[in-house]
N, CA, C and O of each residue as an XYZ file, in Angstrom:
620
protein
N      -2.441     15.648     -1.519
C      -3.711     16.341     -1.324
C      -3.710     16.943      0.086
O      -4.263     16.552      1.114
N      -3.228     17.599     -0.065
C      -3.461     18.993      1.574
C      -4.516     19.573      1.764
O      -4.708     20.519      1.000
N      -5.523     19.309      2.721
C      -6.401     20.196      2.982
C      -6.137     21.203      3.982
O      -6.698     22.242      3.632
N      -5.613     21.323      4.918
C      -5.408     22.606      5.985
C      -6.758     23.238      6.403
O      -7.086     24.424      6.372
N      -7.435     22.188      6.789
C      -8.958     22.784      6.880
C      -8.629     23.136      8.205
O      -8.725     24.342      8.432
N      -8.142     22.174      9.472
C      -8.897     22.473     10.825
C      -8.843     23.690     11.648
O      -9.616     24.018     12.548
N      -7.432     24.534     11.036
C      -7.282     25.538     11.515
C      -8.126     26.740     10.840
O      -8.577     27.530     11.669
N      -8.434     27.035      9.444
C      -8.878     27.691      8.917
C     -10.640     27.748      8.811
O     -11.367     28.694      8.506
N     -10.990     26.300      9.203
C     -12.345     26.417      8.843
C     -13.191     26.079     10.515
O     -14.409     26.050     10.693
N     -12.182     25.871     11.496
C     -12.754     24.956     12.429
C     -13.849     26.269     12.575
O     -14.889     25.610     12.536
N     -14.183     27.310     12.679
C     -14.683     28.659     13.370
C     -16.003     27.978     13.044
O     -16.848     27.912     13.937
N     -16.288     27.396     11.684
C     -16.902     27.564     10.770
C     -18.876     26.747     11.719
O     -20.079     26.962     11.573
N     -18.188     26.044     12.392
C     -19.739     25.404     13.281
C     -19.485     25.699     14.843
O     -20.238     25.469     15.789
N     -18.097     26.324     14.832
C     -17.781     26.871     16.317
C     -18.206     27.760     17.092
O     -17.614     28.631     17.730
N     -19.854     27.346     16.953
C     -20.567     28.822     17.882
C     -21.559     28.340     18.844
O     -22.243     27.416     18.404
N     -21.781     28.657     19.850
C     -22.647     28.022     20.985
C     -23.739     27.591     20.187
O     -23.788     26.361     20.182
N     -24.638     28.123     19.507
C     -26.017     27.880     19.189
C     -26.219     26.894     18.100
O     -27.264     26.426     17.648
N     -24.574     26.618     17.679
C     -25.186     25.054     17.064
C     -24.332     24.338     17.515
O     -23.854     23.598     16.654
N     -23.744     24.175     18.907
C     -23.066     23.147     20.019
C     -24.577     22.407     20.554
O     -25.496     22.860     21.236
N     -24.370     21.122     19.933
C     -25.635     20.155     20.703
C     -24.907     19.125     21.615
O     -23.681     19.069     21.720
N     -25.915     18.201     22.355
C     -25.642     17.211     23.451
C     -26.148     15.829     22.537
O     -27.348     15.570     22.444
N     -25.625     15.404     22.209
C     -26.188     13.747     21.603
C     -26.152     12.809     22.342
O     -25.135     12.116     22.311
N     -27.219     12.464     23.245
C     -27.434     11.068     23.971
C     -27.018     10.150     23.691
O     -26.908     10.124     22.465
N     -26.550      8.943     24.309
C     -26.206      7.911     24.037
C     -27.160      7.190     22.654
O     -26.918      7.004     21.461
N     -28.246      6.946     23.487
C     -29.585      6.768     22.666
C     -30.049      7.071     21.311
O     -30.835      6.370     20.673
N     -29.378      8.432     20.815
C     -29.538      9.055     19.672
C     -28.184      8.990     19.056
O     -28.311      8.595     17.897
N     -27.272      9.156     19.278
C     -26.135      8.228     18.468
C     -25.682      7.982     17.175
O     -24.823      8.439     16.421
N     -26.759      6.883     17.157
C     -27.146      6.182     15.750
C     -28.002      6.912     14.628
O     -28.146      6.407     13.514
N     -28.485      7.967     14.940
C     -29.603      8.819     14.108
C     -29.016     10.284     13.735
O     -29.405     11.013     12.823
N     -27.804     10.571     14.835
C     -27.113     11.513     14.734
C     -26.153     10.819     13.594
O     -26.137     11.430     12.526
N     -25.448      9.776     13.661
C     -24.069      9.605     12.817
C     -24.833      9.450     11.615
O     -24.307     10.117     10.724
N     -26.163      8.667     11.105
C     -26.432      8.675     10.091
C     -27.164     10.078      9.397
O     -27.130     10.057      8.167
N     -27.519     10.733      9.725
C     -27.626     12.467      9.477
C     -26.388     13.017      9.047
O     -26.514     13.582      7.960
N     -25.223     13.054      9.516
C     -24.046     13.389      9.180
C     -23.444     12.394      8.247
O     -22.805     12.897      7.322
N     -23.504     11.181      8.283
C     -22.860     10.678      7.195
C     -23.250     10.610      5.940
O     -22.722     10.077      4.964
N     -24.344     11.274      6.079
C     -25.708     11.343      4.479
C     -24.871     12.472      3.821
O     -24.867     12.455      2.590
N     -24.100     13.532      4.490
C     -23.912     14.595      3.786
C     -22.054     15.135      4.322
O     -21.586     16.246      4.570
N     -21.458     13.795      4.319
C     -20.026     13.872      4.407
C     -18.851     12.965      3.359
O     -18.922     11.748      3.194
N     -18.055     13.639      2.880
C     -17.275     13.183      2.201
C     -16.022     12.675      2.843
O     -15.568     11.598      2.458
N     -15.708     13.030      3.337
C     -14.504     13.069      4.009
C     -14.273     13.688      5.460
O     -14.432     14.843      5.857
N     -13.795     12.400      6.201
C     -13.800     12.376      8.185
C     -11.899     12.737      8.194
O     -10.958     12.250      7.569
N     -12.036     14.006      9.416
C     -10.898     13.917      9.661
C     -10.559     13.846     11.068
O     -11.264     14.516     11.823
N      -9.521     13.096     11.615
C      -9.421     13.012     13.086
C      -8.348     13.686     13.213
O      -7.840     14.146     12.191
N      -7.670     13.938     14.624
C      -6.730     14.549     14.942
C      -6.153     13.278     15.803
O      -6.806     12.521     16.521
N      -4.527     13.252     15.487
C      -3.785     12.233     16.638
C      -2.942     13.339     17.270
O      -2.199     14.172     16.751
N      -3.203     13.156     18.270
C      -1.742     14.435     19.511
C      -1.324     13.017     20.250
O      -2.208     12.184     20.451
N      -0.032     12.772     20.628
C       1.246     13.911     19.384
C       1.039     13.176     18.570
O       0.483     12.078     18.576
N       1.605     13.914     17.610
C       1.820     13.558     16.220
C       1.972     12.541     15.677
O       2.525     11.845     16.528
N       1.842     11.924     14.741
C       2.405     10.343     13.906
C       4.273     10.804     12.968
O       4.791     11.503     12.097
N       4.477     10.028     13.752
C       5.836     10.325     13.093
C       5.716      9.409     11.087
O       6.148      9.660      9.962
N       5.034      8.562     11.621
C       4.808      8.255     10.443
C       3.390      7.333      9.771
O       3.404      6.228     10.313
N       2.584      7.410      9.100
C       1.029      6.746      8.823
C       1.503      5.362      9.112
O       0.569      4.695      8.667
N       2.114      4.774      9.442
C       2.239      3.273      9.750
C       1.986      2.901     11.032
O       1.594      1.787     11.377
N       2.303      4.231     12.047
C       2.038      3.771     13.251
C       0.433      3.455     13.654
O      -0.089      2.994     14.670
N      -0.078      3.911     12.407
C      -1.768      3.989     12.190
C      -2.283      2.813     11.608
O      -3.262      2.227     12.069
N      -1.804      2.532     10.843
C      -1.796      1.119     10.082
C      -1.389      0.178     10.813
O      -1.683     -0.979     10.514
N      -0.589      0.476     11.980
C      -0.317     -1.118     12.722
C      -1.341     -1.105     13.999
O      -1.264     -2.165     14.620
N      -1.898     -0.556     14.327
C      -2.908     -0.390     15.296
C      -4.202     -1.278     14.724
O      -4.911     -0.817     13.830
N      -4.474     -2.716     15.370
C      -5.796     -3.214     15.448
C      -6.636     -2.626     15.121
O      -7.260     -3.010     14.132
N      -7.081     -1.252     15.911
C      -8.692     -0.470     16.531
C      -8.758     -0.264     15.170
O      -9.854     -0.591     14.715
N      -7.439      0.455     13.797
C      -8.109      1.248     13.088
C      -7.440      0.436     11.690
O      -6.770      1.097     10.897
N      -7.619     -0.676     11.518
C      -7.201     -1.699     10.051
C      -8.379     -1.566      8.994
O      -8.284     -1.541      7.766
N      -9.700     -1.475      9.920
C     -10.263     -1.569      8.776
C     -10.844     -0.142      7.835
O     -11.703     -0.062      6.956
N      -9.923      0.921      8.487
C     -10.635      2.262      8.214
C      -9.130      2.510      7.134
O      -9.168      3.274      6.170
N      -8.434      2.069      7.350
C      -7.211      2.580      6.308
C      -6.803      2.129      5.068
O      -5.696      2.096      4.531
N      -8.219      1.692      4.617
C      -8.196      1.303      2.991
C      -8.798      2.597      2.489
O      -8.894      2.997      1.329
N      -9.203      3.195      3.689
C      -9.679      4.462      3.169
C      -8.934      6.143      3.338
O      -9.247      7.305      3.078
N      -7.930      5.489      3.862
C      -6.727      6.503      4.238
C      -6.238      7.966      3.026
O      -5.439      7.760      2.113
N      -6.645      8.842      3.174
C      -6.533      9.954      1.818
C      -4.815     10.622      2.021
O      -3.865     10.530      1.243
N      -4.903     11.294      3.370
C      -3.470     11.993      3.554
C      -3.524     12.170      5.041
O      -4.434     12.060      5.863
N      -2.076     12.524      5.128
C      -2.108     13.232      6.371
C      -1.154     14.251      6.942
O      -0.014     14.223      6.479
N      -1.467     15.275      8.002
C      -0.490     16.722      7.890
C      -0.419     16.723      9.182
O      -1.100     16.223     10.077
N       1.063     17.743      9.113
C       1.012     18.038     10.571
C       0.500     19.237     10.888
O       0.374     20.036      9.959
N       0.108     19.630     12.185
C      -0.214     21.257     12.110
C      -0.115     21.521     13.677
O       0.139     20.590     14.442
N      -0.318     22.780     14.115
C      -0.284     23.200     15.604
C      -1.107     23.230     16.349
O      -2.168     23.843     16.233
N      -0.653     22.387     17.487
C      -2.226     22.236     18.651
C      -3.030     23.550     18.489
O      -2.606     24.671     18.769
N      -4.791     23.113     17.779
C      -5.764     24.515     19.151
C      -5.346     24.323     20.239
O      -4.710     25.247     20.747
N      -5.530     23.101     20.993
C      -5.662     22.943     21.976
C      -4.461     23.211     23.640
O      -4.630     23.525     24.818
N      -3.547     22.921     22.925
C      -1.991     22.900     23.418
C      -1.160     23.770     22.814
O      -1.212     23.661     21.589
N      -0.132     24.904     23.350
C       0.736     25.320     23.116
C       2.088     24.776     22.778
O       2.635     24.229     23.736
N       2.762     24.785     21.671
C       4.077     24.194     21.334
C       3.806     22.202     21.064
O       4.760     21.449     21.255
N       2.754     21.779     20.731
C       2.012     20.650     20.480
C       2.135     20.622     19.219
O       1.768     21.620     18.599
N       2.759     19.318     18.388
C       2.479     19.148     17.092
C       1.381     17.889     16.826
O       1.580     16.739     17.218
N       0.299     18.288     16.156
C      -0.921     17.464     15.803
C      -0.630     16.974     14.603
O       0.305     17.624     14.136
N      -1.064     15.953     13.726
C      -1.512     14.919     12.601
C      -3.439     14.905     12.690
O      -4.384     14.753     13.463
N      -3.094     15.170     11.351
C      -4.572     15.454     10.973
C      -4.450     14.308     10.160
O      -3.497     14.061      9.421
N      -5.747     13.424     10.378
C      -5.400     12.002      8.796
C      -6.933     12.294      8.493
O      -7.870     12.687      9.187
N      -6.794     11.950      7.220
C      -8.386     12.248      6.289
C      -8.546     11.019      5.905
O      -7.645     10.242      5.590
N      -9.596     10.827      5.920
C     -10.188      9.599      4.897
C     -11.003      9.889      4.310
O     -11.584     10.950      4.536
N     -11.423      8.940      3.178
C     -12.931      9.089      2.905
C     -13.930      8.391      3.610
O     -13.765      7.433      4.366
N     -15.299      9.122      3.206
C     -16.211      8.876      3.847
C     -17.136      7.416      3.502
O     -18.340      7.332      3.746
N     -16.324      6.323      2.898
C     -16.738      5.234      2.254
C     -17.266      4.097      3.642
O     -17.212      4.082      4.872
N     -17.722      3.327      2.647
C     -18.316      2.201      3.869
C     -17.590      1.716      4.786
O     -18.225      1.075      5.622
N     -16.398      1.788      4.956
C     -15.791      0.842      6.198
C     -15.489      2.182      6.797
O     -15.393      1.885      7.988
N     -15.249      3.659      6.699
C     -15.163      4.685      7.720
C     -16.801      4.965      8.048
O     -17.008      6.127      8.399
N     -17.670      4.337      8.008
C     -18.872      4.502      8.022
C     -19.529      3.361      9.220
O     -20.495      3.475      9.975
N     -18.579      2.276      9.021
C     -19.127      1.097      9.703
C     -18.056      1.325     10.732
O     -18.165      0.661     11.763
N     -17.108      2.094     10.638
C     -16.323      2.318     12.140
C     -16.668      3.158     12.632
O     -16.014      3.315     13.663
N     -17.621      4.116     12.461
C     -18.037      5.366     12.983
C     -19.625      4.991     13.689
O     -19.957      5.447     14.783
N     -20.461      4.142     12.907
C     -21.590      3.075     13.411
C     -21.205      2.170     14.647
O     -21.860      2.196     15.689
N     -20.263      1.488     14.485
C     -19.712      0.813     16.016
C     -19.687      1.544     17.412
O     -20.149      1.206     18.502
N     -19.119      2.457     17.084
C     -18.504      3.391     18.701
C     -20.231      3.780     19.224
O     -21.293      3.642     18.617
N     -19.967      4.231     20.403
C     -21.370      4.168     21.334
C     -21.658      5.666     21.277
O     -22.837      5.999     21.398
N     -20.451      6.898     21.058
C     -20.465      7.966     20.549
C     -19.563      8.731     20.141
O     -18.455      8.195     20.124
N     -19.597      9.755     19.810
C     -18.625     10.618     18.921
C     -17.146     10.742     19.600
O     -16.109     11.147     19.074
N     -17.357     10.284     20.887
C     -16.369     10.427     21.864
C     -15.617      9.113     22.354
O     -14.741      9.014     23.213
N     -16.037      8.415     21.790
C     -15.589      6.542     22.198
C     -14.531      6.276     21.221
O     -14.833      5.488     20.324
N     -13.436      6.738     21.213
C     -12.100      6.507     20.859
C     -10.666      6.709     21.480
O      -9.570      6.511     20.956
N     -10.989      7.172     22.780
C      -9.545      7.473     23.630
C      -9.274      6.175     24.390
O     -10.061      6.075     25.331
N      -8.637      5.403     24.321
C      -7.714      4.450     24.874
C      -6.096      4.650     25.517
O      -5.074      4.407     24.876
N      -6.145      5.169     26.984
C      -5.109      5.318     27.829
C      -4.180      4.557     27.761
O      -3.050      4.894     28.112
N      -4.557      3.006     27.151
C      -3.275      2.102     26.902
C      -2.641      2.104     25.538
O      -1.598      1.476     25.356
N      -3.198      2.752     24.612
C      -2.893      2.714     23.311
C      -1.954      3.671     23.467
O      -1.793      4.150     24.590
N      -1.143      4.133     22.329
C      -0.064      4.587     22.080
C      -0.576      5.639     20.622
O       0.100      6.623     20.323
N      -1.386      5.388     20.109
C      -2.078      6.105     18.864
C      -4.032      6.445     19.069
O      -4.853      5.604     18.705
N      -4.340      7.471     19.544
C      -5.483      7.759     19.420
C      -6.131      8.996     18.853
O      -5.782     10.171     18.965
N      -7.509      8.278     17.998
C      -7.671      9.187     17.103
C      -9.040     10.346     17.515
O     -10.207      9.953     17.502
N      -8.846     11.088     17.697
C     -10.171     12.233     18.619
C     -10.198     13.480     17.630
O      -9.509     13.678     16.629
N     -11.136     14.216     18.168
C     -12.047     15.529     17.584
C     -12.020     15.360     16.275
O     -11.198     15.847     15.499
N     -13.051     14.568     15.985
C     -13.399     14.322     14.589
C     -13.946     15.012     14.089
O     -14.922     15.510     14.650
N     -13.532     15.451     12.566
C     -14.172     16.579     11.868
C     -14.940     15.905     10.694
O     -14.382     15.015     10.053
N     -16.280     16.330     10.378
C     -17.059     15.763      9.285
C     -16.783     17.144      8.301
O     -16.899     18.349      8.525
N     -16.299     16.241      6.927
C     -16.367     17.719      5.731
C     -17.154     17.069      4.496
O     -16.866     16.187      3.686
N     -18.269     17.885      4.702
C     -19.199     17.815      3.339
C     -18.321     18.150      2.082
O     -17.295     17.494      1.900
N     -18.732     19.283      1.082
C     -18.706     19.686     -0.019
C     -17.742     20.873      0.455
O     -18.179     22.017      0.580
N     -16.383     20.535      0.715
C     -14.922     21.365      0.803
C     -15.723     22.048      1.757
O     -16.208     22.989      1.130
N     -16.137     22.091      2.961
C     -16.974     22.868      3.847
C     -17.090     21.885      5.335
O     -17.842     20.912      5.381
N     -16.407     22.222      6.261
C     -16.819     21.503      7.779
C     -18.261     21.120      8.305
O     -18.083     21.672      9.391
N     -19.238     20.740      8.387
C     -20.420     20.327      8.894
C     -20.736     19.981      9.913
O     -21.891     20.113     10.318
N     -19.549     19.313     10.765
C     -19.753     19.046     11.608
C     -18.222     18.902     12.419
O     -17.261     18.324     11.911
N     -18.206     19.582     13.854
C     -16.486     19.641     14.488
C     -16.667     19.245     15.930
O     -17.669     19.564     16.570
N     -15.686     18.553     16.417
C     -15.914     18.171     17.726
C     -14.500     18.515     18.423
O     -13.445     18.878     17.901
N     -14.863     18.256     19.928
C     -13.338     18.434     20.713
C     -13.584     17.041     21.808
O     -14.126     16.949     22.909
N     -13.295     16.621     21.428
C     -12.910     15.452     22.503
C     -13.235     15.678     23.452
O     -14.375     15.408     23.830
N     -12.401     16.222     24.142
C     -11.489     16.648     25.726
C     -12.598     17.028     26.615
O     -12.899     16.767     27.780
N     -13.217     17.892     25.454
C     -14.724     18.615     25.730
C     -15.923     18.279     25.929
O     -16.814     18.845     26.562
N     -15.902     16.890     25.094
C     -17.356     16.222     24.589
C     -18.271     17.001     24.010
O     -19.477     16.757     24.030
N     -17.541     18.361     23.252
C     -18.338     19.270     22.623
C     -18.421     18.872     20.674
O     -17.651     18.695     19.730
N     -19.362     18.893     20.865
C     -19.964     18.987     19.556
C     -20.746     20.033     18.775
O     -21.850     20.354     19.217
N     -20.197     20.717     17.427
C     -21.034     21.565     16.773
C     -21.570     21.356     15.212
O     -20.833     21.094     14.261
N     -22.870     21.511     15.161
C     -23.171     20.798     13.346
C     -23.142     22.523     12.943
O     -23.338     23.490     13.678
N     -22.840     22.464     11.576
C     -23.377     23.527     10.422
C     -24.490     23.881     10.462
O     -25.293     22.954     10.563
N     -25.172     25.512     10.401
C     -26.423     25.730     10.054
C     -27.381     24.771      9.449
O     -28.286     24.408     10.200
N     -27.372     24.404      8.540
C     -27.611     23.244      7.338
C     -27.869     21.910      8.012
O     -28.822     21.254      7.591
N     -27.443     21.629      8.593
C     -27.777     20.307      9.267
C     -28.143     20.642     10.726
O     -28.671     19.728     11.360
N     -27.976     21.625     11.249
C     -29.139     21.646     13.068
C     -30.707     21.005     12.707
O     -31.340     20.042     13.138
N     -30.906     21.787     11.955
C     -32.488     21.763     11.570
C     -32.583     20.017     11.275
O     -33.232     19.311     12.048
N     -31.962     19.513     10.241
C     -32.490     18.293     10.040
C     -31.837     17.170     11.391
O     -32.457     16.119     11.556
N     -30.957     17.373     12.040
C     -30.600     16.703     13.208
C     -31.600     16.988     13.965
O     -32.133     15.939     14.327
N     -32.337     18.293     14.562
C     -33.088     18.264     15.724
C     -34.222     17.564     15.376
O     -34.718     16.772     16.177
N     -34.932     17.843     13.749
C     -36.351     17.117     13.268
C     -35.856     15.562     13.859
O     -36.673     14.983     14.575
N     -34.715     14.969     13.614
C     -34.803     13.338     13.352
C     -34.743     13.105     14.818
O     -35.058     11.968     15.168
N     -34.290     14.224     16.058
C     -34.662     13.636     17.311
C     -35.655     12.913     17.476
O     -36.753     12.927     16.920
N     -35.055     11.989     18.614
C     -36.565     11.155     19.139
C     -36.399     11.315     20.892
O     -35.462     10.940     21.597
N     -37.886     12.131     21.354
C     -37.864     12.577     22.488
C     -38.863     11.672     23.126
O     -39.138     11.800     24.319
């Protein structure tokens, strides 16, 4: 099952005016807004996984790889001459309860680890909803979901 989304669809929430800031605080109201209307989370590992086991032997992420779908290689956005691993999962309860843990969208880089998983992509209905960049701490939702993310703010 190949999706080849990140290059083809990333454009797709990649525009200033639906790049938001999610507080620490809001977090929890943000991930559950997005997880109401996601099927399938994809992260990016740079460099690459030479092979899904090096993913599977990693502590941080045992309990998310019962939900493990596929995974591809493709070419850094970010880096020139960079080969990336895209791994998909589904969007089932234990990628749900690992995505509930972290403090935010950005609480997964570990300098001592050897495998880390960043710029997580939320895909609804074969459609991106939501795309992030790590590096950046940038975040962008889909038309479709600004509106109901900004209503569920709490100011």
């Amino acid at each position: 099952m190949q999706f080849r989304l990140r290059m083809s669809y990333v454009k797709c929430c990649n525009n200033a005016r639906n790049a938001i800031i999610i507080k620490e605080n809001e977090y929890q109201t943000f991930i559950d807004v997005i997880l109401r209307h996601t099927e399938i989370v994809c992260f990016t590992v740079c460099p690459y996984l030479d092979h899904v086991d090096e993913l599977r032997e990693d502590i941080r992420y045992k309990q998310i790889m019962g939900s493990y779908i596929d995974s591809e290689f493709t070419e850094s956005i970010h880096t020139e001459n960079c080969k990336e691993s895209l791994v998909y999962f589904k969007a089932d309860y234990y990628v749900r309860e690992f995505l509930k843990e972290k403090k935010d969208l950005f609480d997964f880089f570990d300098e001592n680890a050897s495998v880390n998983l960043e710029d997580v992509v939320f895909i609804g209905k074969k459609s991106i909803i939501c795309d992030t960049i790590t590096h950046e701490k940038y975040c962008a939702v889909s038309d479709e979901l600004l509106h109901e993310i900004k209503k569920n703010r709490k100011y």
